[in-house]
ZATILUM-50859 format. One record per residue (C-alpha): residue in three letters; residue number from 1; z, x, y negated. Coordinates in nm, 3 decimals, always signed. Example, Ala and Ser with C-alpha at 12.3 -4.5 7.8 and 13.67 -1.06 7.14 Angstrom:
[rec 'ALA', 1, [+0.780, +1.230, +0.450]];
[rec 'SER', 2, [+0.714, +1.367, +0.106]];
END
This chain:
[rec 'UNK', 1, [+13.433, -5.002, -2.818]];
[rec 'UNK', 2, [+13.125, -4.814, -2.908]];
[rec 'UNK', 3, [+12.953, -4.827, -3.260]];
[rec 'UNK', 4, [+12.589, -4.793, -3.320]];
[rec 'UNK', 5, [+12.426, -4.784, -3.644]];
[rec 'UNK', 6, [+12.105, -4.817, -3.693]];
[rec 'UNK', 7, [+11.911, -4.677, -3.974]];
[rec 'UNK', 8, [+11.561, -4.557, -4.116]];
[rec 'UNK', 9, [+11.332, -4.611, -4.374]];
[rec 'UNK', 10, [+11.210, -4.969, -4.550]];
[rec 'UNK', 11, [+11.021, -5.136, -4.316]];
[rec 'UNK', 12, [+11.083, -4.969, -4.013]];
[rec 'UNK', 13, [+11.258, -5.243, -3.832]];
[rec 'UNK', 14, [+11.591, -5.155, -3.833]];
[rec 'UNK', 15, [+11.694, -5.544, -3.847]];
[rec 'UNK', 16, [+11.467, -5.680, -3.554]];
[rec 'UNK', 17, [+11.573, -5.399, -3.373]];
[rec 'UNK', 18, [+11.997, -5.493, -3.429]];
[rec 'UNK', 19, [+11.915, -5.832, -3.319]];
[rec 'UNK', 20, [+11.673, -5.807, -2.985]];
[rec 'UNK', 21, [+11.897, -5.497, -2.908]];
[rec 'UNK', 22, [+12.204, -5.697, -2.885]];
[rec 'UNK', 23, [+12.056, -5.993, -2.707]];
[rec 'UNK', 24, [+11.921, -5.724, -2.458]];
[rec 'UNK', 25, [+12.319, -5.590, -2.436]];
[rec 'UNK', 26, [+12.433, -5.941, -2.354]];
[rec 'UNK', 27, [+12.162, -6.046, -2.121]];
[rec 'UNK', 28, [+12.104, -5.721, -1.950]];
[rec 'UNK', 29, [+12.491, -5.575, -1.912]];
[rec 'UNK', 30, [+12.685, -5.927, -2.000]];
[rec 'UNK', 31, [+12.887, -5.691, -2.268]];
[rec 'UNK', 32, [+13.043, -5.806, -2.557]];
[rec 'UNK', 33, [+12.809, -5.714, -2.869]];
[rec 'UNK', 34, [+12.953, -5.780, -3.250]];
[rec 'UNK', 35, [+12.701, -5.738, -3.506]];
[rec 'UNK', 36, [+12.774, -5.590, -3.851]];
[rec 'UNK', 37, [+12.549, -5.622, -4.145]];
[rec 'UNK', 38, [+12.525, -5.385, -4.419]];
[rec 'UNK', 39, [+12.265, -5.524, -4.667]];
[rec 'UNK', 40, [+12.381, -5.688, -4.952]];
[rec 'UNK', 41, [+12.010, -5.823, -5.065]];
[rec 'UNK', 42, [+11.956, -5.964, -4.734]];
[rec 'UNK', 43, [+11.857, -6.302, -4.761]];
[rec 'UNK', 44, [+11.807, -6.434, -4.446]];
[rec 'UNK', 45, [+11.935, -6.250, -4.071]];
[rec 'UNK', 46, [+11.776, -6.295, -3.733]];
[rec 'UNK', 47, [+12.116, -6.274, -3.594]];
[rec 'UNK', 48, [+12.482, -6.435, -3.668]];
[rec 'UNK', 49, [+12.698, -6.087, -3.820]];
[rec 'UNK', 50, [+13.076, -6.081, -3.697]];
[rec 'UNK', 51, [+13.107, -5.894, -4.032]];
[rec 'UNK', 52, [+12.892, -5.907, -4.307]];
[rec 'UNK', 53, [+12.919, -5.704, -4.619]];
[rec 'UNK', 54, [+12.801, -6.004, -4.856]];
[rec 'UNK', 55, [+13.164, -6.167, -4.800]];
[rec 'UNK', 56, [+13.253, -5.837, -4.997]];
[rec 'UNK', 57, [+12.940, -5.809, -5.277]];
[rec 'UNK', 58, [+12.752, -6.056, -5.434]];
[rec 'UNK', 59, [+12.395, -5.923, -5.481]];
[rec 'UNK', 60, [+12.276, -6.223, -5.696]];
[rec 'UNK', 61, [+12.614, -6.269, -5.936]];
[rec 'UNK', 62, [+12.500, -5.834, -5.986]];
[rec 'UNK', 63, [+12.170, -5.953, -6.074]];
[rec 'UNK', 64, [+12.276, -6.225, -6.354]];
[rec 'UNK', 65, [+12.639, -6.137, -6.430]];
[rec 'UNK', 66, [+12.552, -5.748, -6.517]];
[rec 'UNK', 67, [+12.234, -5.764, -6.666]];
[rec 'UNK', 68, [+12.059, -5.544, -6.400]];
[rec 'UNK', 69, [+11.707, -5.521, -6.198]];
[rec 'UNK', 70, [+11.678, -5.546, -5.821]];
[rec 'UNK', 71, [+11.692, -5.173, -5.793]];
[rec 'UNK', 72, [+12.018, -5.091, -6.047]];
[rec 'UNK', 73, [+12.184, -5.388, -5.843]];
[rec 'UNK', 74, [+12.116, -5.250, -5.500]];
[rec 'UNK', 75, [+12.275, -4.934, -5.642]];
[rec 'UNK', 76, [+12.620, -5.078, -5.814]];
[rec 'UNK', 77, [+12.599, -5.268, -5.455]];
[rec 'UNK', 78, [+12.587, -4.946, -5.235]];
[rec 'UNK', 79, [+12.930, -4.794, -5.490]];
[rec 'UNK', 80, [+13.088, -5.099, -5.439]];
[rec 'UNK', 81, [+13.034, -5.069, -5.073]];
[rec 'UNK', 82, [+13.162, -4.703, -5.080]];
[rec 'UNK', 83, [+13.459, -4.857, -5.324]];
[rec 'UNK', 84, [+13.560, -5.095, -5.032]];
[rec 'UNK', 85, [+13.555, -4.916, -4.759]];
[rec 'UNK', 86, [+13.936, -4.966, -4.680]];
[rec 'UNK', 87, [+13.891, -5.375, -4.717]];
[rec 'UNK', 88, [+13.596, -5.262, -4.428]];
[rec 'UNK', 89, [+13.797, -5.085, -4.207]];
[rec 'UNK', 90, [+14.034, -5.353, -4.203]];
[rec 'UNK', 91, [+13.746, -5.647, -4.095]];
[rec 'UNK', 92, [+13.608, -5.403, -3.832]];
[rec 'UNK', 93, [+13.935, -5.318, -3.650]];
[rec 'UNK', 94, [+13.973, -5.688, -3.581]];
[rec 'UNK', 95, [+13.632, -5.670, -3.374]];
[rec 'UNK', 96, [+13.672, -5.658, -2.959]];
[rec 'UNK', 97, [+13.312, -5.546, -2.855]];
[rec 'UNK', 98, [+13.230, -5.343, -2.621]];
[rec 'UNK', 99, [+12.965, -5.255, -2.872]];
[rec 'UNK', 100, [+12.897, -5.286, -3.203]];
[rec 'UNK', 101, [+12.554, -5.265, -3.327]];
[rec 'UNK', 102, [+12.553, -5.204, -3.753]];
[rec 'UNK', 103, [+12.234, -5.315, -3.976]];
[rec 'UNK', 104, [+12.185, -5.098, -4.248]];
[rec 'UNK', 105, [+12.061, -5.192, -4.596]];
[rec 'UNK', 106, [+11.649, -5.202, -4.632]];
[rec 'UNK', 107, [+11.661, -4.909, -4.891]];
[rec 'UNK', 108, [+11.788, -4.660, -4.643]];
[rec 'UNK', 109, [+11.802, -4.441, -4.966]];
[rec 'UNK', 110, [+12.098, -4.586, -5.098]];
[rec 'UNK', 111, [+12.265, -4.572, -4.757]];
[rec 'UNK', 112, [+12.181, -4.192, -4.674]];
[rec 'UNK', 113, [+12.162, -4.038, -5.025]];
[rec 'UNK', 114, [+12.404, -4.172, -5.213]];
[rec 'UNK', 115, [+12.813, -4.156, -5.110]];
[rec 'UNK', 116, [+12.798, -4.532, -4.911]];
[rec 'UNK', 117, [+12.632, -4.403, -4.615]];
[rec 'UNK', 118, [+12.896, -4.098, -4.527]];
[rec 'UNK', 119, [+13.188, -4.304, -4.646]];
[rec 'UNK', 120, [+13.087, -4.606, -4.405]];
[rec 'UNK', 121, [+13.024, -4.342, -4.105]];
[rec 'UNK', 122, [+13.353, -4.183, -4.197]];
[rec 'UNK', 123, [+13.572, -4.512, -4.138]];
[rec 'UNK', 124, [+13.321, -4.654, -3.851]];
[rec 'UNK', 125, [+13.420, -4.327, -3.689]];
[rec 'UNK', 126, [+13.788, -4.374, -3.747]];
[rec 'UNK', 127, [+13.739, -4.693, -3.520]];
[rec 'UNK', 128, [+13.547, -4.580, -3.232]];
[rec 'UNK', 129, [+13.246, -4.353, -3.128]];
[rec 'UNK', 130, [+12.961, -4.333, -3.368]];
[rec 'UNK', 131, [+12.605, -4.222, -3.343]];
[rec 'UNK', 132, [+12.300, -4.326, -3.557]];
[rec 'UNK', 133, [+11.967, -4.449, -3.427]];
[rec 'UNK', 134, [+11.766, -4.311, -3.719]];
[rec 'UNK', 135, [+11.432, -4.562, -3.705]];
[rec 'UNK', 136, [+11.040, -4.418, -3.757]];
[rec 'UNK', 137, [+10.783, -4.672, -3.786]];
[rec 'UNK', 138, [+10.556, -4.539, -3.469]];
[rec 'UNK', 139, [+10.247, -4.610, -3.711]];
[rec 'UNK', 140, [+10.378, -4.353, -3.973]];
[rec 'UNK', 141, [+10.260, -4.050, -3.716]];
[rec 'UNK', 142, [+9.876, -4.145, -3.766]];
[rec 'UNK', 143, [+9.898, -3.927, -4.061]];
[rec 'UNK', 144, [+10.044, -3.613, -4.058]];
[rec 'UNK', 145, [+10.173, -3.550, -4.383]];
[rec 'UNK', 146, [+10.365, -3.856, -4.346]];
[rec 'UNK', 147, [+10.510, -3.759, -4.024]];
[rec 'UNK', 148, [+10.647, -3.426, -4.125]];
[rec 'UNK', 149, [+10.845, -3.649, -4.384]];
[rec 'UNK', 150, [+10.989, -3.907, -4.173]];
[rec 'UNK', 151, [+11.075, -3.645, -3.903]];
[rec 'UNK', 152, [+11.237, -3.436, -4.208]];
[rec 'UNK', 153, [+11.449, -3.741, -4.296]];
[rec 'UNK', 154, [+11.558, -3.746, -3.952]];
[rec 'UNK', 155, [+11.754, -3.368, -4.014]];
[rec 'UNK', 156, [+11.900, -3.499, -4.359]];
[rec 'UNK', 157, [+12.012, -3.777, -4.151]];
[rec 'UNK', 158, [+12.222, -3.563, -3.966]];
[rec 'UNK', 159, [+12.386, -3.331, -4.230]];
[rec 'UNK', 160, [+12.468, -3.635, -4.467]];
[rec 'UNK', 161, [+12.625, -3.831, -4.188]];
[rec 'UNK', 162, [+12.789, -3.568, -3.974]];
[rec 'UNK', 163, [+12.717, -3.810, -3.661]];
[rec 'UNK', 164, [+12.538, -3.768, -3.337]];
[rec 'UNK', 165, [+12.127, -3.928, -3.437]];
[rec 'UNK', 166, [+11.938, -4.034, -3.181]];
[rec 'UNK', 167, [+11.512, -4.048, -3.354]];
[rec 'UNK', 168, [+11.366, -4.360, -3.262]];
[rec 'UNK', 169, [+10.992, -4.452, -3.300]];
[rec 'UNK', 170, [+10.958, -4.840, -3.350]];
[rec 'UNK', 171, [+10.738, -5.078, -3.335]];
[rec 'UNK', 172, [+10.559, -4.951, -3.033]];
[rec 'UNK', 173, [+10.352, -5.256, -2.983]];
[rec 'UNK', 174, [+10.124, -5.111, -3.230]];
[rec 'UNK', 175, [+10.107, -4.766, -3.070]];
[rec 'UNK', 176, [+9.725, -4.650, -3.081]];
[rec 'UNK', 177, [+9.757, -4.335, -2.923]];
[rec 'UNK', 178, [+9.967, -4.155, -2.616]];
[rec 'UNK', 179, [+10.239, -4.005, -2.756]];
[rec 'UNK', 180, [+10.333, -3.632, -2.635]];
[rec 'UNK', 181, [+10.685, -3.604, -2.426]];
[rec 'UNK', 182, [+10.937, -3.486, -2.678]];
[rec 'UNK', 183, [+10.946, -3.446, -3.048]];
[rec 'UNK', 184, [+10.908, -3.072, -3.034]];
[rec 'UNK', 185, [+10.532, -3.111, -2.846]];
[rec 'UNK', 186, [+10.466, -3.417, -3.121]];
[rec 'UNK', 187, [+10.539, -3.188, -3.407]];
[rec 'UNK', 188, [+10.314, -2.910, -3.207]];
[rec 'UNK', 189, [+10.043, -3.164, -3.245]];
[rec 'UNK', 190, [+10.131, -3.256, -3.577]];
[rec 'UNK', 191, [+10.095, -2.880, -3.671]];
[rec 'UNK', 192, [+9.755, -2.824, -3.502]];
[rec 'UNK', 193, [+9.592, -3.142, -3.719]];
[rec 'UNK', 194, [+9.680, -2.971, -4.025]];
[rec 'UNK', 195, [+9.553, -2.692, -3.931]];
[rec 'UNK', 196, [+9.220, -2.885, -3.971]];
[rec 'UNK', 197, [+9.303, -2.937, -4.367]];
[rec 'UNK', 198, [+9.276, -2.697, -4.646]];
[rec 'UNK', 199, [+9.484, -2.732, -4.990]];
[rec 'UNK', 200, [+9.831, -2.696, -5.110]];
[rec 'UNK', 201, [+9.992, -3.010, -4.994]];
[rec 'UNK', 202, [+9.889, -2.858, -4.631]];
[rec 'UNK', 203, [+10.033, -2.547, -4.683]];
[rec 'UNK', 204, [+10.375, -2.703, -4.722]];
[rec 'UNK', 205, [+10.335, -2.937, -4.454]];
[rec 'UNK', 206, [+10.308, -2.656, -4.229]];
[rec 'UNK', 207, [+10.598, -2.447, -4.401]];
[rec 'UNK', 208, [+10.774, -2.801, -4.313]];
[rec 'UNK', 209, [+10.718, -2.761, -3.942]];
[rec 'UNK', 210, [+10.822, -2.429, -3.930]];
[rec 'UNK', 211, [+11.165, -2.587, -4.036]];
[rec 'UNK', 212, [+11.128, -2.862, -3.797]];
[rec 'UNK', 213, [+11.115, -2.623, -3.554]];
[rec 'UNK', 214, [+11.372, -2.445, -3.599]];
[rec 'UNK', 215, [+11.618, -2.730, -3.703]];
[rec 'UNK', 216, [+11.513, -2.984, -3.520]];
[rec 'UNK', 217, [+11.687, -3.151, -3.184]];
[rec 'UNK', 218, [+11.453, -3.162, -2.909]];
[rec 'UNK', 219, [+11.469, -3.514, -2.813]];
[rec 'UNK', 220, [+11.252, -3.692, -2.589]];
[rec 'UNK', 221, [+11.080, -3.894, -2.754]];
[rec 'UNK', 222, [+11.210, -4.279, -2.715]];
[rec 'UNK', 223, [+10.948, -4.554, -2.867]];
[rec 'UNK', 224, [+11.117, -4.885, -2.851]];
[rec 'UNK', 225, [+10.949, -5.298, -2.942]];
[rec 'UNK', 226, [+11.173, -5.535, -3.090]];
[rec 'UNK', 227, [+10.911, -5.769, -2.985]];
[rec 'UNK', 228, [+10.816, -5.690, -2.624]];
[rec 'UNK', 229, [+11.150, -5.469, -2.564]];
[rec 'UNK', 230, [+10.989, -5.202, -2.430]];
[rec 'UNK', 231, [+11.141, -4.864, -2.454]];
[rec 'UNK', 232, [+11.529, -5.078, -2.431]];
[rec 'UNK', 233, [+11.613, -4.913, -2.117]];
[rec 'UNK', 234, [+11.542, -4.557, -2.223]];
[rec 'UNK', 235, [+11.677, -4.593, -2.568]];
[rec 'UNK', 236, [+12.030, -4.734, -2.431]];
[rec 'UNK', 237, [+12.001, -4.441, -2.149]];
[rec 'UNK', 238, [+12.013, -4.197, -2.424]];
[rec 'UNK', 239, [+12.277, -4.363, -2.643]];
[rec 'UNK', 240, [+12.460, -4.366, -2.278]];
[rec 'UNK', 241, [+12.435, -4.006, -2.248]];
[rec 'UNK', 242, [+12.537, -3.926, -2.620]];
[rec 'UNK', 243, [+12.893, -4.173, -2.573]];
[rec 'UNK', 244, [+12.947, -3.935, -2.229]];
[rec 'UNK', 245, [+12.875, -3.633, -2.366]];
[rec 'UNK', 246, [+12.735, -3.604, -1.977]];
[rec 'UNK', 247, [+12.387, -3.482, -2.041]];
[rec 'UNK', 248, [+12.122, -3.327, -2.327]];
[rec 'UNK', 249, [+11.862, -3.573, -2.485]];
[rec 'UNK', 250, [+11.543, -3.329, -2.369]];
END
């Protein structure tokens, strides 16, 4: 069994991606895929979970029985999720996959910043091999302020989770320019627009790629389509080589 978990900001398709990433599994390799889903608030899923954490916490009994707003709730839900991660480890172990692909909640704040996210990749890891596919909606690059952050999120990905990440840019169907080969030339093109602004936002942007360079992995740079699956064959090629430890990701 192999466990992938895929995670990234609001929006960036991290659900889409769990479910036409599985189907590809089963159609392309005939593997077993379990899915597990993470999201409390979740209302309706493009896929049937294996596991899914609402069996454990009942967003809309948070909402009326505590008093709270959407936001409070979706934080007592993310400590209860840390609070039960035994009762989790339990339901997972029971799962024969050859691969397990995990949906993360929507507010991948609450999952990465707050003690949820490291406590689930503690006990997923206690199971089997774990890496991250940390998600970057491929439209987010067109401005590069905006980049710098999401690429930044990628780093605090990895020192909150202590897992191998693999950076993902979705949504490629809506790609309006060629991207550059790996995510060190990206961020060299990033810093060369902003060298083209003035002010102080600017100024830390490019004190922020100066980190990115030094701190950053440098990946090739995989762009993947939950719609048209394009980019599926490179993405799984690099969570292949991650699992076998039998090549680098440049």
């Amino acid at each position: 069994m192999r466990i992938i978990v895929f995670t990234g900001p609001g929006a960036s398709g991290k659900t889409s991606l769990t479910s036409a990433f599985s189907r590809w599994l089963r159609r392309e390799f005939n593997m077993r895929v379990s899915i597990v889903n993470l999201d409390p608030a979740v209302e309706k899923l493009p896929y049937e979970p294996d596991f899914d954490v609402r069996c454990l916490v009942d967003f809309k009994k948070l909402l009326s029985e505590e008093g709270l707003g959407p936001n409070g709730a979706m934080i007592r839900a993310a400590d209860m999720v840390a609070d039960n991660v035994g009762e989790l480890l339990n339901n997972l172990k029971r799962l024969d996959s050859d691969y397990v692909l995990v949906d993360t909640p929507g507010l991948s704040e609450l999952f990465l910043l707050r003690d949820s996210g490291p406590k689930v990749i503690s006990v997923l890891r206690k199971i089997a091999p774990t890496i991250v596919v940390y998600l970057n909606d491929v439209t987010t690059r067109e401005s590069p302020v905006e980049a710098i952050v999401t690429y930044l999120m990628g780093l605090v990905v990895r020192l909150r989770l202590d897992a191998p990440v693999v950076p993902v840019l979705s949504k490629s169907d809506l790609l309006k320019q060629q991207l550059r080969k790996t995510f060190s030339e990206e961020i060299g093109s990033i810093a060369e627009r902003l060298t083209q602004s003035n002010g102080l936002l600017s100024e830390l942007a490019s004190e922020l790629v100066r980190i990115l360079n030094m701190y950053a992995i440098p990946t090739r740079i995989i762009t993947v389509s939950a719609v048209t699956e394009e980019g599926f064959v490179s993405l799984y090629s690099v969570i292949h080589e991650v699992f076998c430890a039998c090549g680098d990701l440049t």
